[in-house]
C-alpha positions in Angstrom: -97.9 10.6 79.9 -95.1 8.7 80.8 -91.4 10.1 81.8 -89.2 6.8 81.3 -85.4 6.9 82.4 -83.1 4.1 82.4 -80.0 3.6 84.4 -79.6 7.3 85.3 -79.1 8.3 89.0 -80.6 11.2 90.9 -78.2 14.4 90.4 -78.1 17.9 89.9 -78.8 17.0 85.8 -81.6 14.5 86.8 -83.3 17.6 88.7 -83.2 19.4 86.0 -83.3 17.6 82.9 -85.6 15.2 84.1 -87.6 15.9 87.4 -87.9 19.7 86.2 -88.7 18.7 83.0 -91.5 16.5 84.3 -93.2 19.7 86.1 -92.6 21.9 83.8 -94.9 19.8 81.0 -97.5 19.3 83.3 -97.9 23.2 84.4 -97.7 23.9 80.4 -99.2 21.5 79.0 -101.8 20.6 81.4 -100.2 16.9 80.8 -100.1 14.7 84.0 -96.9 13.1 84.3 -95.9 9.7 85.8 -92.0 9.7 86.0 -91.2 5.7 86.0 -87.3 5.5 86.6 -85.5 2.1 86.2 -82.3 2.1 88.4 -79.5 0.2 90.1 -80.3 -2.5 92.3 -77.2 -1.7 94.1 -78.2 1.6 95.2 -82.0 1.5 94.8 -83.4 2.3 98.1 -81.6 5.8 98.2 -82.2 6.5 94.4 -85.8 5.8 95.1 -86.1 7.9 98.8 -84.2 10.7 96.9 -86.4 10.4 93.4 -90.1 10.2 95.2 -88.8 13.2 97.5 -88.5 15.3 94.5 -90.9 14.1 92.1 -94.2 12.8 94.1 -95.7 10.7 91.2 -92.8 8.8 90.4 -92.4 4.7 90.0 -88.8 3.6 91.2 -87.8 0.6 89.9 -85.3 -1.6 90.2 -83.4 -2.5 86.8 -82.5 -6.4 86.0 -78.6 -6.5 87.0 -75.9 -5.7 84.0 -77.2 -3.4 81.1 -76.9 -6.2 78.4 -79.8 -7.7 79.7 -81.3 -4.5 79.4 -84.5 -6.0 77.6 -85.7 -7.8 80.9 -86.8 -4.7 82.3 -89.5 -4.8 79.2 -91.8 -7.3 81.9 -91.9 -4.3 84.5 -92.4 -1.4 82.1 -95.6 -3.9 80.7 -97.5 -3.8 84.4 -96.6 -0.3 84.7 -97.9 1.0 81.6 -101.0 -1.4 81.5 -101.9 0.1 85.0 -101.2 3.3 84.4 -103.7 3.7 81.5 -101.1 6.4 79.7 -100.3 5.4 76.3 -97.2 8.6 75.5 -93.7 7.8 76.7 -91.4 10.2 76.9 -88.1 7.9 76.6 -84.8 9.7 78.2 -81.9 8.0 75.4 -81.4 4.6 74.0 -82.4 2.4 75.6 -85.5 3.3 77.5 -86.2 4.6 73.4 -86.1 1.4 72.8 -88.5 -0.2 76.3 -91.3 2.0 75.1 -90.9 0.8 71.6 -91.4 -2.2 72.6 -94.8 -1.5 74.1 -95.9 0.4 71.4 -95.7 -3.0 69.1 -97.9 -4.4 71.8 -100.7 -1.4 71.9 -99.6 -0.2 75.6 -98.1 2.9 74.0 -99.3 5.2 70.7 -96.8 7.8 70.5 -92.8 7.4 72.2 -90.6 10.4 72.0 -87.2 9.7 72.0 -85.0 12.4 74.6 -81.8 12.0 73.0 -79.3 13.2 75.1 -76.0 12.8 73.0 -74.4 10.7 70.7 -74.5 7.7 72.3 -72.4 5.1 70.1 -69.8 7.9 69.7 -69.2 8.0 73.7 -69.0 4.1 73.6 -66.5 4.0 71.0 -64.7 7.4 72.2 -64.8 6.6 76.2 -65.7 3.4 77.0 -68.5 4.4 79.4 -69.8 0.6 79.5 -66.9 -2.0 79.3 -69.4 -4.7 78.2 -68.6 -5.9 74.8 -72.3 -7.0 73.4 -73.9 -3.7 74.2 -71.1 -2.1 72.2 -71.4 -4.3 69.7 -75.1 -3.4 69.5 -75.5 0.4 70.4 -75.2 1.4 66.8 -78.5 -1.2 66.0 -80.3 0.3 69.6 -79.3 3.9 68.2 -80.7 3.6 64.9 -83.7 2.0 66.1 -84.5 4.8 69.0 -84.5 7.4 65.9 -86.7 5.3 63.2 -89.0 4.5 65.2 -89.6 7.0 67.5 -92.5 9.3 66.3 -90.8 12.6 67.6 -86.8 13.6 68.5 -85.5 15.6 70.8 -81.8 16.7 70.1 -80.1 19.2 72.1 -78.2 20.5 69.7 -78.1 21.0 65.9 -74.6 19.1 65.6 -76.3 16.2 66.6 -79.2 16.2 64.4 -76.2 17.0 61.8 -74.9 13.8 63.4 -77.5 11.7 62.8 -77.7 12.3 59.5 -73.9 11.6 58.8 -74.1 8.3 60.9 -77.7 7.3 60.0 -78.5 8.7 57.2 -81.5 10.3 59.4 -83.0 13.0 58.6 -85.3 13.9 61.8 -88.9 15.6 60.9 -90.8 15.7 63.9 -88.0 17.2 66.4 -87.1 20.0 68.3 -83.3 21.4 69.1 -83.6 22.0 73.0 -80.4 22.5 74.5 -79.8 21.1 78.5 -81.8 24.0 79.8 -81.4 25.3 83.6 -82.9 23.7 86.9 -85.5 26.1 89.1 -82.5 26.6 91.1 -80.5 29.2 88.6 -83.5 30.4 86.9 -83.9 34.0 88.6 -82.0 37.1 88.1 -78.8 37.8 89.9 -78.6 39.4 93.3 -77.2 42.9 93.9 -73.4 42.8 93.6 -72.8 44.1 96.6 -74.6 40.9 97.5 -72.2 38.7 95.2 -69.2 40.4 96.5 -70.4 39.2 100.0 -70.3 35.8 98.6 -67.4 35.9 96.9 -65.9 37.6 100.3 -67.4 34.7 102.3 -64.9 32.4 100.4 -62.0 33.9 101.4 -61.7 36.1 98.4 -60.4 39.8 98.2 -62.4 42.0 95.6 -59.4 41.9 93.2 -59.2 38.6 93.0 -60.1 36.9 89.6 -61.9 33.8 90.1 -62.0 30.5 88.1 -64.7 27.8 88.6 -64.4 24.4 86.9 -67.3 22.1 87.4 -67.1 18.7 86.6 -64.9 15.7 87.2 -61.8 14.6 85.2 -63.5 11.7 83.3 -62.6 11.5 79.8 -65.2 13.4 77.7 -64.2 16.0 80.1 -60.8 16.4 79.4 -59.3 17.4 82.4 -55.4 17.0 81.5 -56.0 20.1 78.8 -57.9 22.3 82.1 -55.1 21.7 84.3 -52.7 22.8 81.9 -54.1 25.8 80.9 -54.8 26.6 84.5 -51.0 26.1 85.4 -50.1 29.1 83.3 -52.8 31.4 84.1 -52.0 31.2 87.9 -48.0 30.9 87.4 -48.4 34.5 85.7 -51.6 35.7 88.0 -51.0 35.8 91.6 -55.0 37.1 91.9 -56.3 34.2 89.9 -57.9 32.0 92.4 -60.0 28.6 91.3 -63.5 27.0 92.7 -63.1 23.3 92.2 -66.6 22.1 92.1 -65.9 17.8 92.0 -66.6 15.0 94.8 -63.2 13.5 93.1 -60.2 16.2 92.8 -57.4 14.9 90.8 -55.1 12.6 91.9 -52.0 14.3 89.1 -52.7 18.0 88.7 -49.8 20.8 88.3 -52.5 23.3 89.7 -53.2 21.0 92.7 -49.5 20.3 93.5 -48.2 23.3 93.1 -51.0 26.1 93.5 -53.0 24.0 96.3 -53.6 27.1 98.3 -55.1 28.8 95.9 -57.7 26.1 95.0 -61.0 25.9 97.1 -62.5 22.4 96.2 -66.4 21.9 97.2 -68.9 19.4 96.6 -72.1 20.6 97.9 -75.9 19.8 96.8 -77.8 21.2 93.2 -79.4 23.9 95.3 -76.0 25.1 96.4 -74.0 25.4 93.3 -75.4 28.8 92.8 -73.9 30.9 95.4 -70.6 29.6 94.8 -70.4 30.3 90.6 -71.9 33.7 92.1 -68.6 34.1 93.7 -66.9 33.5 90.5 -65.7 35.7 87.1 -65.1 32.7 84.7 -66.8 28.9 84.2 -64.5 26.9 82.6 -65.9 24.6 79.9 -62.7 23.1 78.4 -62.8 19.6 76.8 -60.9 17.7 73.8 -62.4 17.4 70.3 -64.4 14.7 69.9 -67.5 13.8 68.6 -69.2 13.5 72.1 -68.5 17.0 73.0 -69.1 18.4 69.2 -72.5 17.2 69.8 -73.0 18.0 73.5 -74.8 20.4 75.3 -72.9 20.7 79.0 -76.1 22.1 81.0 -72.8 23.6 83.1 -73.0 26.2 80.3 -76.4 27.7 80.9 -76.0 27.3 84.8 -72.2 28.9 84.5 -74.5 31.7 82.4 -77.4 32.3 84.4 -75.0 33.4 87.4 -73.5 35.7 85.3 -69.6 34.2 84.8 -68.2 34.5 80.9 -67.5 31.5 79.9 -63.7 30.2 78.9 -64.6 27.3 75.9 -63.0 24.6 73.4 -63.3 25.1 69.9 -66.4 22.7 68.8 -68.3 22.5 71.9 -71.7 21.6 70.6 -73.8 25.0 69.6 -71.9 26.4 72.4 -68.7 27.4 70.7 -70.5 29.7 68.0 -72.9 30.8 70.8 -70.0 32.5 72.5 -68.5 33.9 69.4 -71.7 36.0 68.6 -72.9 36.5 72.0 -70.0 37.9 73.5 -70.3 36.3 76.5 -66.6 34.5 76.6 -63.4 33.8 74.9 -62.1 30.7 73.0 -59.6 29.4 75.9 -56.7 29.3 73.2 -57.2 33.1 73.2 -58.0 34.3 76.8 -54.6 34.6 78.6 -54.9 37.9 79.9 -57.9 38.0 82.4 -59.7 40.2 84.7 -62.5 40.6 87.2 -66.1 40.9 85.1 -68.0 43.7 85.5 -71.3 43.4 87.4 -72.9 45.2 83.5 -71.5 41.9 81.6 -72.7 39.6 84.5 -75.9 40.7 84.1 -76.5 41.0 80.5 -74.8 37.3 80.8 -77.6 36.2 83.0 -80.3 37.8 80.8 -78.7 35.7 77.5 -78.6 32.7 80.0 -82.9 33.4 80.8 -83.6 33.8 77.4 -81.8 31.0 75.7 -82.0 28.2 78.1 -85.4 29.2 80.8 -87.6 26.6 80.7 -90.2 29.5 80.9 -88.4 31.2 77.9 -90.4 31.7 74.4 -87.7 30.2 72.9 -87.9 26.9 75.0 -91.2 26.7 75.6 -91.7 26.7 71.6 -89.4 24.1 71.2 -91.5 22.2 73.9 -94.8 23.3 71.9 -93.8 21.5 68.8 -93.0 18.4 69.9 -96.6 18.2 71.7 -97.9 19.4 68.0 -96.1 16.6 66.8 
């Protein structure tokens, strides 16, 4: 089987939404898996070293330049597929949907999947996250056709599929819900607390201190203007309320950062290092503006902001999320959490046990969700 990916670059999300994904199928399955990843020209020698150092049978290639000539890359896919002898593609969104499509109507490929990863015309029209006007103009038509005809769905969360039927008129029957499930990295059991209180101490934290982590960046889907003002009147009435900043970019205009700097640790560190800092932490922050993107996203900063235990601080209309919260008890709607304190080591764990069970690869749950689509 092919693993087909277009335009995405190597990230904590790539490891494990894709590269995890890809192991995972071939230990379950007994599948082997060729993961064939078309990227930027402008950065392909790194994407490729740091690809093929994570996932050995992997094809790297390089993508024709500017994504409305995103059908050119339809020649390189042909050799790859006609050498390859593997006649499933698994197609990661849109437009790679749409690649294998195309060699199905050739005979190269019997059965495409289509990994459908959000809304995508939605986060064109809501956040402009490609400026050019033709593949706007067309994403609706690319959309549609990755759905029709695919000959199995993947949506990660119900509000999507319920999406899909508002905007299509679709009505998916060989499909699975699997939300954005956690990377090998955060699925284990949490460490001792005295262990975690060492971490959190390690960071310059005292025991009573009540800490915050917000991971992300402040693009647009992510809403960063509502964070920071919640933020500022937690720590204004808090003087134990301390933040982990988890971004390569902090915020250029931030009342937290401009008036609270001191109390703000900002890290960017590697996939396989995020864990020991949300260890450290009492509350993920998972805040964002209502829109359709996020009311049919599924943040895979939830299930990692779970799996290490934190309760999680959330938007009304977060995907599945939201209601997941509500009956789980593992959080507060942010509108309603104003008084906070430290969690207890009980509630961390029986967070990280929801987070195993619900979003494990090596869950029933998930793995039956896998298990179907193979059926299909």
């Amino acid at each position: 089987m092919i693993f087909l990916t277009y335009n995405d670059n190597y990230s904590g999300i790539y490891k494990s939404q894709v590269i995890d994904v890809c192991s995972f199928i071939e230990n379950e399955f007994n599948e082997k898996v060729k993961l064939v990843a078309f990227v930027s020209m402008r950065n392909y020698s790194g994407q490729k070293k740091l690809i093929k150092e994570n996932y050995q049978n992997a094809v790297v290639l390089p993508m024709f330049p500017k994504v409305q000539f995103w059908k050119m890359n339809i020649f390189l896919l042909f050799f790859t597929c006609l050498f390859s002898g593997s006649r499933k593609i698994w197609a990661r969104g849109p437009f790679a949907c749409n690649l294998a499509i195309s060699m199905k109507k050739i005979g190269l490929a019997k059965k495409v999947l289509f990994d459908a990863r959000g809304a995508y015309l939605a986060e064109l029209t809501e956040y402009d996250v490609v400026q050019n006007e033709s593949v706007k103009s067309s994403i609706s038509f690319i959309e549609k056709k990755a759905l029709t005809e695919s000959d199995s769905q993947l949506a990660v969360s119900a509000k999507l599929a319920e999406w899909w039927k508002d905007q299509y008129d679709f009505i998916p029957v060989n499909f699975s819900i699997i939300p954005c499930t956690l990377s090998s990295y955060f699925s284990s059991l949490l460490p001792p607390g005295k262990e975690m209180e060492e971490l959190k101490k390690a960071l310059g934290f005292s025991k009573d201190d009540i800490v915050l982590v917000y991971s992300g960046s402040s693009a647009g889907w992510q809403s960063f203007n509502l964070v920071d003002d919640y933020l500022y009147t937690l720590i204004n009435e808090n003087r134990n309320l301390k933040i982990i900043f988890l971004s390569d970019t902090p915020p250029v205009q931030s009342k937290v950062f401009s008036h609270f700097k001191e109390r703000v640790i900002t890290k960017w560190v590697q996939p396989q290092e995020v864990r020991n800092l949300l260890l450290a932490a009492d509350y993920g922050l998972l805040i964002r503006e209502e829109s359709i993107t996020n009311k049919v996203a599924s943040p895979v900063k939830f299930a990692e902001y779970l799996s290490c235990g934190l309760q999680i601080i959330i938007s009304e209309g977060i995907g599945d999320f939201t209601d997941f919260v509500k009956s789980k008890n593992c959080g507060f709607i942010y509108t309603d959490a104003n008084k906070l304190v430290p969690v207890s080591q009980v509630q961390k764990e029986n967070n990280n046990k929801l987070a195993l069970a619900h979003f494990s690869k090596r869950s029933a749950e998930i793995r039956e969700g896998y298990k179907k689509l193979f059926n299909a």
